[in-house]
MOPAC internal coordinates of N, CA, C and O (Angstrom, degrees):
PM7 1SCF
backbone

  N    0.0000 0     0.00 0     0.00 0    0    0    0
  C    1.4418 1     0.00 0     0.00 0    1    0    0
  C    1.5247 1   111.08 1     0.00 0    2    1    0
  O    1.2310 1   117.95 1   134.49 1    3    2    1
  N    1.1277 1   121.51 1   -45.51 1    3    2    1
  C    1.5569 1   138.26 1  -156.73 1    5    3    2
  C    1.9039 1    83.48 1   -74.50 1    6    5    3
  O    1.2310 1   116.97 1   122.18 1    7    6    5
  N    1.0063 1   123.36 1   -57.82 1    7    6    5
  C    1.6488 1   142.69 1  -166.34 1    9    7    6
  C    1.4530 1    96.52 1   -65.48 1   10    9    7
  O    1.2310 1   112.11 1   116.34 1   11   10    9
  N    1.2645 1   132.49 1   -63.66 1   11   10    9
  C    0.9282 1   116.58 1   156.98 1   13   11   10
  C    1.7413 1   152.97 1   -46.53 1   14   13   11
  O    1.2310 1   131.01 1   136.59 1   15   14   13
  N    1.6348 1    96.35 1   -43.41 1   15   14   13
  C    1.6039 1    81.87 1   144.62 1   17   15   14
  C    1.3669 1   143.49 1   -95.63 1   18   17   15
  O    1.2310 1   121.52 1  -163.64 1   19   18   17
  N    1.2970 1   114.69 1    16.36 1   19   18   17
  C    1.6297 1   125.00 1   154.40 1   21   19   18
  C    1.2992 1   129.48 1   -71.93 1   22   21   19
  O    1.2310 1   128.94 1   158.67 1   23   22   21
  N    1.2001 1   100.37 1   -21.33 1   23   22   21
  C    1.6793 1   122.81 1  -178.20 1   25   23   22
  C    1.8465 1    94.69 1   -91.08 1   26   25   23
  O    1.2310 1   113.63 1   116.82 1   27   26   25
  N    1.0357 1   129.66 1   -63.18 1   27   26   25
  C    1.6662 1   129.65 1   169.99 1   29   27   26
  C    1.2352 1   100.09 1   -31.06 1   30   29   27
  O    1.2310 1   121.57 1   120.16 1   31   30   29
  N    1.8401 1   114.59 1   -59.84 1   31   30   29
  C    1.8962 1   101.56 1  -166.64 1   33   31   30
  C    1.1765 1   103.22 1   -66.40 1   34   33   31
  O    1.2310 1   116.72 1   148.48 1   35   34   33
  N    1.4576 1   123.85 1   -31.52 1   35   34   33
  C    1.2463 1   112.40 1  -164.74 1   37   35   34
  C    1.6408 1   122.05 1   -69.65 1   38   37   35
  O    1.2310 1   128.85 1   155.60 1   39   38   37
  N    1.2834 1   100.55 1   -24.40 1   39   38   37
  C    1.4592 1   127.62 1  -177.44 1   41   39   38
  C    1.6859 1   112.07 1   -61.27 1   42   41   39
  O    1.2310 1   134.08 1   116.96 1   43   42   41
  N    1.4757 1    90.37 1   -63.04 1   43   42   41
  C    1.4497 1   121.76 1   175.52 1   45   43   42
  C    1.3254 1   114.06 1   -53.61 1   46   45   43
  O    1.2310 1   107.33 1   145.08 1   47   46   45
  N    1.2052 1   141.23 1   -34.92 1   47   46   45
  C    1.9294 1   152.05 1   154.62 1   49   47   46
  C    0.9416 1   119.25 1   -70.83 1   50   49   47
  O    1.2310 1   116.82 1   152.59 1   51   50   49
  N    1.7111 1   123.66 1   -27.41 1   51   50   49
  C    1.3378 1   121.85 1   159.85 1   53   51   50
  C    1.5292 1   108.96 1   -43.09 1   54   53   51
  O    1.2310 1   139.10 1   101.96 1   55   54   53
  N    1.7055 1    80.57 1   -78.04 1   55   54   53
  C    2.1744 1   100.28 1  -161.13 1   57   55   54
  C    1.7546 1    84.57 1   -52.78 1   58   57   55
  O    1.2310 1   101.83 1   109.39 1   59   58   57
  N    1.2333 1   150.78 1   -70.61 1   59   58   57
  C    1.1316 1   138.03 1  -168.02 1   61   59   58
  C    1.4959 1   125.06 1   -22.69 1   62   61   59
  O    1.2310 1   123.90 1   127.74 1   63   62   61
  N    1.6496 1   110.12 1   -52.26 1   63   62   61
  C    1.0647 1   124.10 1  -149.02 1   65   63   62
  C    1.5414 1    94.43 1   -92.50 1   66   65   63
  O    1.2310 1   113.85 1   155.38 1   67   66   65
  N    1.4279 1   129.25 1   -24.62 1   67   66   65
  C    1.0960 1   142.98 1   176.86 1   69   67   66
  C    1.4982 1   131.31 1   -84.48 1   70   69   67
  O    1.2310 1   119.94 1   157.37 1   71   70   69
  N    1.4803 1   117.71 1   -22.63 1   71   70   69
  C    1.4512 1   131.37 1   171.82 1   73   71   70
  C    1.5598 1   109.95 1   -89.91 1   74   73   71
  O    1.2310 1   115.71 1   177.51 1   75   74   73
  N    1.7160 1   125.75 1    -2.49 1   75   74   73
  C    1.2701 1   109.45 1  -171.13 1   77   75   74
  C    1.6467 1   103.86 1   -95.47 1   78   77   75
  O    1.2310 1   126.48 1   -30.66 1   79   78   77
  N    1.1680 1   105.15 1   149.34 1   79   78   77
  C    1.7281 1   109.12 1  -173.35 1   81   79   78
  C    1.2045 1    96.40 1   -82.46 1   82   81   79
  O    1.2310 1   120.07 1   -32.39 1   83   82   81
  N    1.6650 1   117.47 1   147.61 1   83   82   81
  C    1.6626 1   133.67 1   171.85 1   85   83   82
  C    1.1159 1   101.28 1   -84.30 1   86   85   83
  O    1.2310 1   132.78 1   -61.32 1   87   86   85
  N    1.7935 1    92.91 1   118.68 1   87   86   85
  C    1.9955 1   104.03 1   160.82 1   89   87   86
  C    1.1589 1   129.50 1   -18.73 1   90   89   87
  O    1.2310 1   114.00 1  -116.43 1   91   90   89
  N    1.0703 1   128.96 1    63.57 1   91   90   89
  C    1.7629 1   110.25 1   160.48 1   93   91   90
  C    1.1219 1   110.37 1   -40.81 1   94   93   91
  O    1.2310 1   118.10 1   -45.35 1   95   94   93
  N    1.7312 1   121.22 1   134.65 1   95   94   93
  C    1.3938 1   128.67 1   146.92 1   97   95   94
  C    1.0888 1   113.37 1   -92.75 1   98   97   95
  O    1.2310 1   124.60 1   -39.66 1   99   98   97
  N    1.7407 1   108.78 1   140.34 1   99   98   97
  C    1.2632 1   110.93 1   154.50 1  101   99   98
  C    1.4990 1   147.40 1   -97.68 1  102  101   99
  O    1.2310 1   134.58 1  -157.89 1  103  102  101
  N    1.5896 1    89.41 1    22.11 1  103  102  101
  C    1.6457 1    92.22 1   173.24 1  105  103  102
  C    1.5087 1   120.00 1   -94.93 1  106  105  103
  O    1.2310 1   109.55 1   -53.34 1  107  106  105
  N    1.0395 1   137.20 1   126.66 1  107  106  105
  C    1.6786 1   141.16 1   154.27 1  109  107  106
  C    1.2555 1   109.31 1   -21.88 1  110  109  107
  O    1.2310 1   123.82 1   -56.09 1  111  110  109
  N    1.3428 1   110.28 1   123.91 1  111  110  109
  C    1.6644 1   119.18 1   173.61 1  113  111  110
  C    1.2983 1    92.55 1   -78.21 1  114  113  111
  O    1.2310 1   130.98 1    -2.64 1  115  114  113
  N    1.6291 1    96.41 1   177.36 1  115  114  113
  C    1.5857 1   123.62 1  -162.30 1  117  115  114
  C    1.4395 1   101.04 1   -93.51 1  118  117  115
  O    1.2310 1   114.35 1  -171.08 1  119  118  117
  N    1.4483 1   128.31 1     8.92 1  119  118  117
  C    1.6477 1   138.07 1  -169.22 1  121  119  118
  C    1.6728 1    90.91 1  -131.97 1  122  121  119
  O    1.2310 1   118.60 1   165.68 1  123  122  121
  N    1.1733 1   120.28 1   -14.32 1  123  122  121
  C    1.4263 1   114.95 1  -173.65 1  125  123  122
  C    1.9681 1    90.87 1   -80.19 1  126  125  123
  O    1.2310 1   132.28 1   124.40 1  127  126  125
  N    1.3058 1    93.89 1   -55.60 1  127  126  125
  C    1.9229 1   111.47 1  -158.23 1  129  127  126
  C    1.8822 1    94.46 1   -65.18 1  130  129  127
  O    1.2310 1   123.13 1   151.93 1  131  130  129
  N    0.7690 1   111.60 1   -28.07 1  131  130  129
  C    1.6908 1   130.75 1  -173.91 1  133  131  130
  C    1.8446 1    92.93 1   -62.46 1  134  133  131
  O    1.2310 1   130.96 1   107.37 1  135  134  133
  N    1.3643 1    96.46 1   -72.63 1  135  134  133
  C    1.5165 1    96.70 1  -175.68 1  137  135  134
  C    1.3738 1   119.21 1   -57.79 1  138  137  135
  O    1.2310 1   121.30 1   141.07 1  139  138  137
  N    1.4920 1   115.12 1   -38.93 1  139  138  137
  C    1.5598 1   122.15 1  -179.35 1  141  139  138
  C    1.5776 1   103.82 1   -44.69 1  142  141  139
  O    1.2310 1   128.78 1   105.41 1  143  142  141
  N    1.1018 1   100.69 1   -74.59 1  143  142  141
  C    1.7179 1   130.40 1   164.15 1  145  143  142
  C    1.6607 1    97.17 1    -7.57 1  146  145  143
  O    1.2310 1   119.21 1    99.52 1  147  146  145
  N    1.4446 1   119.10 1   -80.48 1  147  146  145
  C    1.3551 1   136.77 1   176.96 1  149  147  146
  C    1.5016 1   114.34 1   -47.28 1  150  149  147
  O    1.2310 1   114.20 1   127.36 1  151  150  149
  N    0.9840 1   128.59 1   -52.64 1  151  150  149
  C    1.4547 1   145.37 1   166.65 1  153  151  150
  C    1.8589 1   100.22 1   -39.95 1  154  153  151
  O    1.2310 1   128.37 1    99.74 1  155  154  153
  N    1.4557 1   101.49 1   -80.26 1  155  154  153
  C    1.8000 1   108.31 1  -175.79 1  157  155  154
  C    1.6943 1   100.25 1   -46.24 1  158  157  155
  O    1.2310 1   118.96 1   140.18 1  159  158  157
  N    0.9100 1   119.58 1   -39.82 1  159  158  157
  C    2.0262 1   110.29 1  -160.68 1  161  159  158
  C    1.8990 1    82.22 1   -81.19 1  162  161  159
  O    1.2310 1   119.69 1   123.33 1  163  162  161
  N    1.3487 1   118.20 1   -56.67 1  163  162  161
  C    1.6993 1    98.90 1   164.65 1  165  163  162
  C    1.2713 1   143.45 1    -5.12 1  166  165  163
  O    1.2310 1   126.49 1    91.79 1  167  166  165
  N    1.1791 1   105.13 1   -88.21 1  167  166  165
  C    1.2936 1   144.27 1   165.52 1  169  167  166
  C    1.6565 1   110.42 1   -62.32 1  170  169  167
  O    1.2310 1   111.50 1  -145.01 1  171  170  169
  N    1.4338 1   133.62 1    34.99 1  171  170  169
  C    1.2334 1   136.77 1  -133.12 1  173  171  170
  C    1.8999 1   108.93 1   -40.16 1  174  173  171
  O    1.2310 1   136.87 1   -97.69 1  175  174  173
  N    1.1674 1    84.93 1    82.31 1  175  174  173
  C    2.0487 1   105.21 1  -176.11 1  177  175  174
  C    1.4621 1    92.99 1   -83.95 1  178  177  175
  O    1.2310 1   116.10 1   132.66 1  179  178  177
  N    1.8859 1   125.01 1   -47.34 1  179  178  177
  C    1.0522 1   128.53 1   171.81 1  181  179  178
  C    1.6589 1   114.59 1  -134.66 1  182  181  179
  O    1.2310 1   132.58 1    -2.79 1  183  182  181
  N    1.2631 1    93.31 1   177.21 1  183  182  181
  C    2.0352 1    98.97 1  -164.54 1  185  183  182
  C    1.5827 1    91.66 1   -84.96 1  186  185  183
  O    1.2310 1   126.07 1     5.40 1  187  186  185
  N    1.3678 1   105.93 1  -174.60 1  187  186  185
  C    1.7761 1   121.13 1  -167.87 1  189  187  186
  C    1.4270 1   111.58 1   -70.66 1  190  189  187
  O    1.2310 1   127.59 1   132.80 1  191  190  189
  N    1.4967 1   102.99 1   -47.20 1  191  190  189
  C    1.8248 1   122.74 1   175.44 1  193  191  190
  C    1.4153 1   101.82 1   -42.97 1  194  193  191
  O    1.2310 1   121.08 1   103.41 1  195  194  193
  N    1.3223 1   115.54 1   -76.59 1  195  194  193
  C    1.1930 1   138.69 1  -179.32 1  197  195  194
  C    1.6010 1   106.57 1   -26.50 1  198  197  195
  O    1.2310 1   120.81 1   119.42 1  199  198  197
  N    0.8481 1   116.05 1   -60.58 1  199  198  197
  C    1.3783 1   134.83 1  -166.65 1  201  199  198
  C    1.7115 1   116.75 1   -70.37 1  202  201  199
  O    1.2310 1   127.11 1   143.13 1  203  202  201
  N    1.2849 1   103.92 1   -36.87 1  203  202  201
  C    1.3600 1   122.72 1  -174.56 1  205  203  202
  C    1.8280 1    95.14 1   -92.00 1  206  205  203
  O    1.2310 1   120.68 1   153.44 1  207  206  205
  N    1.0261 1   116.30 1   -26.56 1  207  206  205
  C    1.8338 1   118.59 1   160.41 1  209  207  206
  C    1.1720 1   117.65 1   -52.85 1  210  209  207
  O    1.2310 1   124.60 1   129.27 1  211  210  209
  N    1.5962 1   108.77 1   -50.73 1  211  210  209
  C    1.5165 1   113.58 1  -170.97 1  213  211  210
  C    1.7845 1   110.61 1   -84.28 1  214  213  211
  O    1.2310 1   128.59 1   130.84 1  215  214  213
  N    0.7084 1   101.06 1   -49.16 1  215  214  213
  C    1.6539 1   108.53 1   169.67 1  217  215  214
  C    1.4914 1   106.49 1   -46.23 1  218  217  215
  O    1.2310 1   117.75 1   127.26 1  219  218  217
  N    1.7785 1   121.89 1   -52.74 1  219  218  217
  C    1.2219 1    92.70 1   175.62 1  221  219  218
  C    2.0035 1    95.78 1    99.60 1  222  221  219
  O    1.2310 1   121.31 1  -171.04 1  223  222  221
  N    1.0508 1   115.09 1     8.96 1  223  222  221
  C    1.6801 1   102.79 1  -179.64 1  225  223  222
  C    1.2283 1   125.05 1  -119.45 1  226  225  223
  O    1.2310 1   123.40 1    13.99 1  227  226  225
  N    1.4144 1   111.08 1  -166.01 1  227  226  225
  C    1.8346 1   101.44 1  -175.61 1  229  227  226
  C    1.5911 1   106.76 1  -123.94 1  230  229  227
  O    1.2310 1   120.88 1  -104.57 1  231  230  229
  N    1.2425 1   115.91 1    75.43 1  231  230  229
  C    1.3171 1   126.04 1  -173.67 1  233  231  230
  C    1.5945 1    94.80 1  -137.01 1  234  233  231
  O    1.2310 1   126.48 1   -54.13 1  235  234  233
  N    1.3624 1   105.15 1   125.87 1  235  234  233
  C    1.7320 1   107.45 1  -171.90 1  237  235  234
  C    1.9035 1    87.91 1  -102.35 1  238  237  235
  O    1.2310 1   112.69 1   137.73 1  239  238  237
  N    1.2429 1   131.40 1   -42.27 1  239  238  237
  C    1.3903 1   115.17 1  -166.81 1  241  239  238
  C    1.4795 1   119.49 1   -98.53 1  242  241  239
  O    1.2310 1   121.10 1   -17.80 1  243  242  241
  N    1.6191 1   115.49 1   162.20 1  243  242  241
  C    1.4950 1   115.25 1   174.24 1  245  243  242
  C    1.1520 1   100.78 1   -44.56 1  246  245  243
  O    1.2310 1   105.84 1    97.23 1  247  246  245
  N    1.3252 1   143.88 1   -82.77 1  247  246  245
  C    1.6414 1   145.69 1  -141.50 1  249  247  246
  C    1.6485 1   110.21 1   -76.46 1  250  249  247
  O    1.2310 1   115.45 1   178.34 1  251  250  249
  N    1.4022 1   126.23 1    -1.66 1  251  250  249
  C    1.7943 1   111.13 1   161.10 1  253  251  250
  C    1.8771 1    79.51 1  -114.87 1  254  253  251
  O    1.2310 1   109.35 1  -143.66 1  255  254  253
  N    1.4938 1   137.57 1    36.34 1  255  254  253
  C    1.3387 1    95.30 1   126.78 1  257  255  254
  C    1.4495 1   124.60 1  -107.94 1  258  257  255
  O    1.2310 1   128.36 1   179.38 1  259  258  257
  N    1.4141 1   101.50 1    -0.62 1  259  258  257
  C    1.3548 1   116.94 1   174.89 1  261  259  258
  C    1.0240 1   119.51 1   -74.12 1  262  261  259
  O    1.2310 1   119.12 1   150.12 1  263  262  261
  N    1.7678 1   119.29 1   -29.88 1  263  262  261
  C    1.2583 1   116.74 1   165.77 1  265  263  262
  C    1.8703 1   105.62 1   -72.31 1  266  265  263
  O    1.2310 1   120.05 1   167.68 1  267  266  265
  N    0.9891 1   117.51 1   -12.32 1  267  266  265
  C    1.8503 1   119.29 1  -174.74 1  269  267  266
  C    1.4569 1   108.61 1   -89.62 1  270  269  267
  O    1.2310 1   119.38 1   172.90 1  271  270  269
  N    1.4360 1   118.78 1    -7.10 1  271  270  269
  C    1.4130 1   113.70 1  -167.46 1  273  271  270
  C    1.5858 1    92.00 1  -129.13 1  274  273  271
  O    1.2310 1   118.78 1   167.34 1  275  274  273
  N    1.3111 1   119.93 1   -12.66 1  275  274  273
  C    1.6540 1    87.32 1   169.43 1  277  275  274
  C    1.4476 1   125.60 1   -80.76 1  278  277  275
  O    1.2310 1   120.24 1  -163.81 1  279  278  277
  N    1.3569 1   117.14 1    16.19 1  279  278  277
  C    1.5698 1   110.65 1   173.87 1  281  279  278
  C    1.7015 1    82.71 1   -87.78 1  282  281  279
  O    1.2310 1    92.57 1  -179.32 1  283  282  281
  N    0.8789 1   164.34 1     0.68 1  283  282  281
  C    1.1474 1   143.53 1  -152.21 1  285  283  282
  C    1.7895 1    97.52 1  -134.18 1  286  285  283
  O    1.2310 1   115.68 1  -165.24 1  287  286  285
  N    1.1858 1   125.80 1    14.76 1  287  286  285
  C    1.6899 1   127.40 1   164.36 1  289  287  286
  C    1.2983 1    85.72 1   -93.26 1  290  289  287
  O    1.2310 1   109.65 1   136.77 1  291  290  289
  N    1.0744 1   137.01 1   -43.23 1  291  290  289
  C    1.9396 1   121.03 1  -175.45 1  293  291  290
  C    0.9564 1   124.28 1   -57.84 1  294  293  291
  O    1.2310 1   122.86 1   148.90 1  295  294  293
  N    1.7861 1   112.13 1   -31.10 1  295  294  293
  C    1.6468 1    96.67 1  -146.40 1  297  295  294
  C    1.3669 1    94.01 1   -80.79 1  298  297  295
  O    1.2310 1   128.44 1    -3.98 1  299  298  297
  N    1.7294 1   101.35 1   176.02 1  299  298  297
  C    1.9289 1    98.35 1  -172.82 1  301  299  298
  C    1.6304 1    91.80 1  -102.58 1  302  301  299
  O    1.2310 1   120.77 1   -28.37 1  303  302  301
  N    1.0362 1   116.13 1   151.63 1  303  302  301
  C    0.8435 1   126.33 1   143.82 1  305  303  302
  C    1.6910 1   139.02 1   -47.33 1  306  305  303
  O    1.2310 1   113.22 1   -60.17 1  307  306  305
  N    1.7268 1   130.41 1   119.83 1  307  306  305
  C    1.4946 1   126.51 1  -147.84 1  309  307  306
  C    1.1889 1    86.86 1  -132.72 1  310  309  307
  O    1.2310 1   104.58 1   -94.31 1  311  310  309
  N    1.0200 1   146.08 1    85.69 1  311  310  309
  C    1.4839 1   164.57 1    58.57 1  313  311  310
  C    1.8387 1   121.27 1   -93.85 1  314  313  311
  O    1.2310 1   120.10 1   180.00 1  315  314  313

């Protein structure tokens, strides 16, 4: 009896633990907005200043943010 209902809970927390759907969030990570960011000064959507505002970094010229934004032509996109 005892074996048997240990095996039910155990059963029962499985299928439980296994039928619930994983949280999607819907907020944009801080590597998502980073790349966007990188993308628009790209695509000249916005100027260098601009860009180096939103990012938030310590790079005063075009070419170290270009070196700061090409990790961010790779990443994939997760949505």
């Amino acid at each position: 009896m005892k074996r048997s209902l240990l095996s039910l809970l155990a059963a029962f927390t499985l299928i439980t633990g296994c039928s619930k759907n994983p949280r999607i969030l819907d907020a944009v990570s801080e590597t998502q907005k980073q790349r966007e960011v990188c993308l628009d000064w790209y695509g000249y959507k916005i100027d260098t200043g601009k860009a180096i505002s939103n990012l938030d970094i310590k790079v005063e010229t075009e070419s170290e943010l270009m070196a700061y934004c090409e990790f961010f032509k790779n990443v994939a996109d997760t949505k």
